[in-house]
C-alpha positions in Angstrom: 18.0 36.6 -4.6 17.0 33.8 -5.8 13.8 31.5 -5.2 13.8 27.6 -5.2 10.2 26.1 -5.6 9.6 23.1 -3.5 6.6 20.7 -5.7 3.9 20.3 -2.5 4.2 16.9 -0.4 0.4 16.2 -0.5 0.2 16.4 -4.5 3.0 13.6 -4.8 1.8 11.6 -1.2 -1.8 11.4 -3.6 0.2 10.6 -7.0 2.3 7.4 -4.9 -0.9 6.5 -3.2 -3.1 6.2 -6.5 -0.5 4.4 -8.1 -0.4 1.9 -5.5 -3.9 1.1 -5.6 -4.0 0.9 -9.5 -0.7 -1.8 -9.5 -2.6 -3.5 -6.2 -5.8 -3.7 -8.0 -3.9 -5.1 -11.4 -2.6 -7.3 -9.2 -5.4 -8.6 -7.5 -7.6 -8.9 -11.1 -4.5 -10.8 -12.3 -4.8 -13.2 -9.5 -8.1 -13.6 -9.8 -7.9 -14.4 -13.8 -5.7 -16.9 -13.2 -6.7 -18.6 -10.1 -10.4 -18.4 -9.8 -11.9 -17.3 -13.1 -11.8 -20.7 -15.7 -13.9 -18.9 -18.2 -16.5 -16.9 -16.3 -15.3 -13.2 -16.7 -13.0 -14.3 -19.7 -15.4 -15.3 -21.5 -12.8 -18.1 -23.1 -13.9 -21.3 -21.8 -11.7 -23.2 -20.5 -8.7 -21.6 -22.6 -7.4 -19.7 -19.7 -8.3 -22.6 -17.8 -6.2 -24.8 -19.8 -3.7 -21.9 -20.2 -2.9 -22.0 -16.4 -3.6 -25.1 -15.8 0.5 -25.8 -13.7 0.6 -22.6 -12.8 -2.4 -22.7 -10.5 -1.1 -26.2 -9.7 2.7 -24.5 -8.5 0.8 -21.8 -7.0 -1.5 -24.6 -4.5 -4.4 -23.2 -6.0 -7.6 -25.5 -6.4 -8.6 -26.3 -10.2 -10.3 -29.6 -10.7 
């Protein structure tokens, strides 16, 4: 006789779910580093500023 081992649904259900929220929050710091920030969590100046400068243009996002 012979026993299979099934790994337990809530274990991986947590696993997927804290993924997500790390890749959503990466995401959403991303966003925010290149749209919003020009230099004040940086800490570069205007270096990221200048960096993504047609991105944030492309994107419709406000910069001057």
């Amino acid at each position: 006789m012979t026993l299979a081992h099934s790994p337990n649904r809530a274990i991986e259900s947590l696993g997927i779910a804290l993924v997500a929220v790390g890749v959503i929050l990466l995401a959403l710091l991303t966003l925010y580093l290149v749209g919003f920030d020009q230099g004040a969590i940086s800490r570069t100046g205007m270096y990221m500023h200048e960096l993504m400068h047609d991105g944030r243009h492309l994107l419709g996002l406000p910069c001057h």
